[in-house]
C-alpha positions as CSV (number, residue, x, y, z in Angstrom):
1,X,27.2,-1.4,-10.2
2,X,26.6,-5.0,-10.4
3,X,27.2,-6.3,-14.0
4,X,24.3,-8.9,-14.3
5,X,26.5,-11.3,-17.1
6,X,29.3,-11.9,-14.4
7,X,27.7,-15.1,-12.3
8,X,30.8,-14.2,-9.7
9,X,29.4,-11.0,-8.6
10,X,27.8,-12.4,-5.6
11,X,29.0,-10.0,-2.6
12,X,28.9,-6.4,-2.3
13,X,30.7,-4.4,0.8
14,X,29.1,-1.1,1.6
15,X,32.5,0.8,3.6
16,X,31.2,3.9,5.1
17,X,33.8,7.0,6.3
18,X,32.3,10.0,7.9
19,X,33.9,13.1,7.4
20,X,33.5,16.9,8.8
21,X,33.5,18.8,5.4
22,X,34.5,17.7,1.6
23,X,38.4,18.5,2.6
24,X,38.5,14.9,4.8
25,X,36.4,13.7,1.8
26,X,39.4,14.5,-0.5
27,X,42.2,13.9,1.8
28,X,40.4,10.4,1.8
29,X,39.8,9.5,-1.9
30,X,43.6,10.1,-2.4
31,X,44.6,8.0,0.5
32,X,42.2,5.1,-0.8
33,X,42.1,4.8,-4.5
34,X,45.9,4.4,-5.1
35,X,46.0,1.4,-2.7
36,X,42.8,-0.1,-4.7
37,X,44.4,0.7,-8.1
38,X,47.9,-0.4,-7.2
39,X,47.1,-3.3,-4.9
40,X,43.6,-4.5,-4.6
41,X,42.5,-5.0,-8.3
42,X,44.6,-7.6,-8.5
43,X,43.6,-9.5,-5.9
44,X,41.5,-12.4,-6.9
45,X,37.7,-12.3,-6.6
46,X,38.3,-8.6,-6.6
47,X,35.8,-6.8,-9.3
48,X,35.3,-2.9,-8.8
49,X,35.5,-0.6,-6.1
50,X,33.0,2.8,-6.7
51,X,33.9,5.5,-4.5
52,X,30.8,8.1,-3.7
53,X,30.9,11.5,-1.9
54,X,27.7,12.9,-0.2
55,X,26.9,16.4,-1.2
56,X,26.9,17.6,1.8
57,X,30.1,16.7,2.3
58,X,30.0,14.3,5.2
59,X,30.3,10.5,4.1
60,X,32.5,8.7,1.8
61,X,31.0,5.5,0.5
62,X,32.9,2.7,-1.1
63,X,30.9,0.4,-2.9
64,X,32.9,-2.7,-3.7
65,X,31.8,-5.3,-5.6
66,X,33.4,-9.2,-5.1
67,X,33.0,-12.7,-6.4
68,X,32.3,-13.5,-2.8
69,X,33.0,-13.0,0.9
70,X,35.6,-14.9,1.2
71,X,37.8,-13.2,-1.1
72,X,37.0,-9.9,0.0
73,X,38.3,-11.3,3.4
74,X,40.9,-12.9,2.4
75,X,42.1,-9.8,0.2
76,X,42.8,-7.7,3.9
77,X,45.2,-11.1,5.1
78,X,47.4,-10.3,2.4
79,X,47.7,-6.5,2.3
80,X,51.1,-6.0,2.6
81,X,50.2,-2.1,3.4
82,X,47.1,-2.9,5.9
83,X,48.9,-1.6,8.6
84,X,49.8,1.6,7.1
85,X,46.6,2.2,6.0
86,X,45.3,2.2,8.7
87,X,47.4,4.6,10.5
88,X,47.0,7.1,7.5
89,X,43.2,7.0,8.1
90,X,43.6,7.6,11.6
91,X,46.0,10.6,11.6
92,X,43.4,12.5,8.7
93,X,41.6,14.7,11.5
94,X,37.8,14.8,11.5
95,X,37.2,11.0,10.2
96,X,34.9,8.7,11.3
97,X,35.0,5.0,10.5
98,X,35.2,2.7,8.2
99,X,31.5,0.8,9.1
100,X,31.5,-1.4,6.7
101,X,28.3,-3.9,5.8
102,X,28.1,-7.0,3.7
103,X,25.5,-7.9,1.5
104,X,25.2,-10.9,-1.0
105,X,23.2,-10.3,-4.3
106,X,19.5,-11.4,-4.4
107,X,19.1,-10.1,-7.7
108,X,19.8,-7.8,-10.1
109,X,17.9,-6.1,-12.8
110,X,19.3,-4.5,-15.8
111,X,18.0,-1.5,-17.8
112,X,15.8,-1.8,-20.7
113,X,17.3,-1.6,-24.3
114,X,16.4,1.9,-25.5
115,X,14.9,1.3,-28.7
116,X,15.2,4.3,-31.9
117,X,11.7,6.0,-32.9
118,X,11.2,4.5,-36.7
């Protein structure tokens, strides 16, 4: 989710994986969150990565949130595991992908304050 109060949170990657059935979906999640946790979070610009699986069990979504662009860019330069990666996504059978999209944000709009009846 974009956090509104961080004036840095200016680009969003939308990284799509499509999977035959919820097992890829698994098999990915653990492939791709320890990198992110052990690696990626401490790149700079880096702000959250929000990993989603369809219901139907077809699609992984990462929704990852940067201070801009170029730092998300910049972050895949300097991953020392890159390679390996990307090998390990290739040899899950049944995946599809990454697409990955780019989008820079227009605006974001917060949810009201819930207020207690009196």
């Amino acid at each position: 989710m974009v956090d509104p109060a961080r004036p840095d949170a200016g680009f969003i990657a939308i990284v799509t994986l499509r999977t035959d059935g919820p097992e890829q979906q698994r098999q990915l999640l653990d492939l791709l969150v320890p990198d992110v946790q052990d690696w990626v979070r401490h790149c700079p610009g880096f702000i959250s990565a929000n990993y989603h699986l369809s219901t139907d069990g077809t699609r992984l979504v990462n929704y990852a949130q940067w201070a801009s662009e170029e730092a998300y860019r910049e972050s895949f330069k300097r991953n020392p595991r890159a390679g390996a990666l990307r090998a390990a996504l290739a040899a899950i059978p049944g995946v599809q992908g990454p697409e990955m999209t780019g989008y820079t944000l227009a605006r974001s709009i917060p949810a009201a304050a819930v207020t207690e009846p009196a």
